[in-house]
Structures are given as structure tokens and as C-alpha cells.
N, CA, C and O of each residue as an XYZ file, in Angstrom:
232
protein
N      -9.916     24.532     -9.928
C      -9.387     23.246     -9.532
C      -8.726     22.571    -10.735
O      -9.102     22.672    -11.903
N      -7.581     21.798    -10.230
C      -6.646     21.682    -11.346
C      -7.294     19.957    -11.813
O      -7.559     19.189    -10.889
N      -7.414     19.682    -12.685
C      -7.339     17.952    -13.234
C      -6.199     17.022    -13.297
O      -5.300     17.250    -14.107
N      -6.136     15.707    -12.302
C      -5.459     15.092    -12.083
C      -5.737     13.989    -12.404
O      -6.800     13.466    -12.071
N      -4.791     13.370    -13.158
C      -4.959     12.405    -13.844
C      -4.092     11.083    -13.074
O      -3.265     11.347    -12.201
N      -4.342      9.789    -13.448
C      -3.938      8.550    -12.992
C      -3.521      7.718    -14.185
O      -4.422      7.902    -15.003
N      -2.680      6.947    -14.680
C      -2.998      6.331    -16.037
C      -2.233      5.241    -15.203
O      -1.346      5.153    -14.354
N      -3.216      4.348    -16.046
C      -3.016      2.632    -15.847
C      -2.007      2.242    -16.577
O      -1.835      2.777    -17.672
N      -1.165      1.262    -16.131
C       0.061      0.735    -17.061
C      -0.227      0.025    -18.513
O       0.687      0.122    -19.333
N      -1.429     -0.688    -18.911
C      -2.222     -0.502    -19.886
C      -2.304      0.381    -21.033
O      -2.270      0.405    -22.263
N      -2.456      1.239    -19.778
C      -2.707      2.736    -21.250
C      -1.569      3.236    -21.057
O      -1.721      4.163    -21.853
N      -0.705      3.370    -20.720
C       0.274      4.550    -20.070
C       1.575      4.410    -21.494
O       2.050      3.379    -21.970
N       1.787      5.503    -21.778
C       2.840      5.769    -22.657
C       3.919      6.657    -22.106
O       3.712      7.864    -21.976
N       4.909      6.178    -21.821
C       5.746      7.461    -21.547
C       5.427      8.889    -21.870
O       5.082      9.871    -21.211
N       5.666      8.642    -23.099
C       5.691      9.820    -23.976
C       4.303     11.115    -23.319
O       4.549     12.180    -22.751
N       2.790     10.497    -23.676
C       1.525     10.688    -23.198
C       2.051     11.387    -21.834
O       2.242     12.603    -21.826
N       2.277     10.612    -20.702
C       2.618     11.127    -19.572
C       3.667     12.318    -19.514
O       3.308     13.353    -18.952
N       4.968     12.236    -20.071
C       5.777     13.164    -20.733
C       5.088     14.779    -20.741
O       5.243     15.771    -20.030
N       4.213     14.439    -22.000
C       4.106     15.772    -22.614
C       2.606     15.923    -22.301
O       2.092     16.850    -22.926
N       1.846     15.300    -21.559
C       0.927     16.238    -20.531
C       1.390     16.796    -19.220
O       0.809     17.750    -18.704
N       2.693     16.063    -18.537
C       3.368     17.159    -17.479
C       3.597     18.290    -18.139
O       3.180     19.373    -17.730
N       4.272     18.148    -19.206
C       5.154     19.136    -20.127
C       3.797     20.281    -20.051
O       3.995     21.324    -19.427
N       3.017     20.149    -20.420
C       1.410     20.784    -20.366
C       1.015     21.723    -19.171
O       0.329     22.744    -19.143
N       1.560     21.157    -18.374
C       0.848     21.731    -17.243
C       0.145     20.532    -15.994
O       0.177     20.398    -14.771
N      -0.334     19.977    -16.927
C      -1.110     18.970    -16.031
C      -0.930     17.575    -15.296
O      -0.393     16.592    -15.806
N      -1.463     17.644    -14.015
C      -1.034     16.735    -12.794
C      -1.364     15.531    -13.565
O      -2.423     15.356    -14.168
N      -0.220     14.584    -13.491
C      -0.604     13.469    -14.123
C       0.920     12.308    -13.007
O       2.030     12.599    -12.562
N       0.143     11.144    -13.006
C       0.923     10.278    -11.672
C       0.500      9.040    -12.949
O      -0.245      8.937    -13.924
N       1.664      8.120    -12.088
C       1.096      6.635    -12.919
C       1.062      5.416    -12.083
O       1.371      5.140    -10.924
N       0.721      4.979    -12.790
C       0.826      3.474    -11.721
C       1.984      3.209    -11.587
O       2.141      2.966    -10.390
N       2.920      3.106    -12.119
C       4.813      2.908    -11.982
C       4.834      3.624    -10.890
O       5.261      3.135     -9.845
N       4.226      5.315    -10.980
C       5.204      6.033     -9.706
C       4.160      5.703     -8.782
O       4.345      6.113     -7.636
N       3.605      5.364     -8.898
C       3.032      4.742     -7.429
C       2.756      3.136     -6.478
O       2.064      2.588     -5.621
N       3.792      2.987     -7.334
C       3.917      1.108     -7.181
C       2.959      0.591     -7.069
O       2.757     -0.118     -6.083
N       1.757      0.810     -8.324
C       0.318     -0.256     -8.060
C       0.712     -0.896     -8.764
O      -0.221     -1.697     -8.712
N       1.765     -1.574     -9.927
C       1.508     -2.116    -10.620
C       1.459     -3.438    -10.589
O       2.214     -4.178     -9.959
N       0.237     -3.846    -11.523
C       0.027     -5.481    -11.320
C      -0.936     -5.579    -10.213
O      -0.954     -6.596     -9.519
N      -1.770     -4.557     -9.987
C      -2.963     -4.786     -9.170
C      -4.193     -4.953    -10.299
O      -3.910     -4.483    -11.401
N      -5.316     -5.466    -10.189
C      -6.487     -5.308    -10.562
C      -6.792     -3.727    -11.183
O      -6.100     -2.710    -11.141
N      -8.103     -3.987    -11.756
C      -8.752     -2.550    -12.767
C      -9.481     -2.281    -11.024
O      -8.782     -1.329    -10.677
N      -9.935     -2.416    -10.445
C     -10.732     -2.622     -9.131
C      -9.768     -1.910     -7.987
O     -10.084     -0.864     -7.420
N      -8.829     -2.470     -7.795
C      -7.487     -1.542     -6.902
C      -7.632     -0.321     -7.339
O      -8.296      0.553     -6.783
N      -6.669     -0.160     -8.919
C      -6.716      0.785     -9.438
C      -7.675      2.190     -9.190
O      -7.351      3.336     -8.882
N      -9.159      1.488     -9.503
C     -10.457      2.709     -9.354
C     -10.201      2.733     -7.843
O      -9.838      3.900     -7.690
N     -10.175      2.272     -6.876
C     -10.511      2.691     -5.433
C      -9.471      3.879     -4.978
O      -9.678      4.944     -4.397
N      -7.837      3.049     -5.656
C      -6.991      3.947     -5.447
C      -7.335      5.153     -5.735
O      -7.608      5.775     -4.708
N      -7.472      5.931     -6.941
C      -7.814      6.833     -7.585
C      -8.958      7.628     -6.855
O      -9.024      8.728     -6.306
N      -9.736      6.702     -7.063
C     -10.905      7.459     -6.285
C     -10.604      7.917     -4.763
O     -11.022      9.030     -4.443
N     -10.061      7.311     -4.005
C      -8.883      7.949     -2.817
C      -8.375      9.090     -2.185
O      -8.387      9.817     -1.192
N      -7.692      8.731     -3.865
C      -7.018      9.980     -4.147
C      -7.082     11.465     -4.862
O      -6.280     12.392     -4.978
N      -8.802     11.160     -5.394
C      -9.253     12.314     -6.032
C      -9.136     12.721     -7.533
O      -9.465     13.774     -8.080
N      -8.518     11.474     -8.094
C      -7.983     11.620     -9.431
C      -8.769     11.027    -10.764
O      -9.656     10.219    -10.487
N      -8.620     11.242    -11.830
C      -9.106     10.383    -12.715
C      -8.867      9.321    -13.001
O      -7.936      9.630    -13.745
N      -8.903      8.054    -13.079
C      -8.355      6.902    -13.852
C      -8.624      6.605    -15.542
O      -9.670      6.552    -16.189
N      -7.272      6.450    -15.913
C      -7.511      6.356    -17.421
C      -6.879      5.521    -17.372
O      -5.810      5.680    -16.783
N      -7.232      4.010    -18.034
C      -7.016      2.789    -19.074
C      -7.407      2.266    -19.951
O      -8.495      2.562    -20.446
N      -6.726      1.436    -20.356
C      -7.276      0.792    -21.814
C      -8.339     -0.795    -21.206
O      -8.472     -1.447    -20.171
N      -8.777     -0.792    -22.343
C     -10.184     -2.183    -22.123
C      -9.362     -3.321    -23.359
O      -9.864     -4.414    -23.620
């Protein structure tokens, strides 16, 4: 099973996102999924949803 990642606009670096596709690995963001400007709370439910990890910054 492959690891899929979520990154919060918070944490999210182009670049980061960039060159873990570049990698191999499933990675989505809050941009491409028009959450942005929801709650840390949206965010986790979304994710969790969807089966993915959520990564942000505190």
C-alpha cells in the first residue's frame, strides 16, 4: 500500500510537494483540493475521509 500524503497550506511548499511527486509519492494539497482557509479540524476529517495523512505546521 502506497502512502498518501495531504499537506496543509501552512506547511505546504511548492517545492516539498514538487519533489515528493517527483519521488514517487501520492501527495495532494489543500490548493488542489480547494480546502483552503478551512480549520485544522476540516482539514483532519477531510483527510481522514480520504485515507490520507495530514501534515501541518503548529
Amino acid at each position: 500500500m502506497q502512502t498518501r500524503l495531504y499537506i496543509d497550506e501552512d506547511a505546504m511548499a511548492r517545492a516539498l510537494a514538487k519533489g515528493l511527486r517527483a519521488r514517487g509519492i501520492d501527495v495532494t494539497t489543500v490548493l488542489d483540493e480547494r480546502m483552503s482557509e478551512q480549520n485544522d479540524r476540516a482539514q483532519l476529517e477531510y483527510a481522514g475521509n480520504k485515507g490520507v495523512y495530514f501534515i501541518h505546521s503548529t
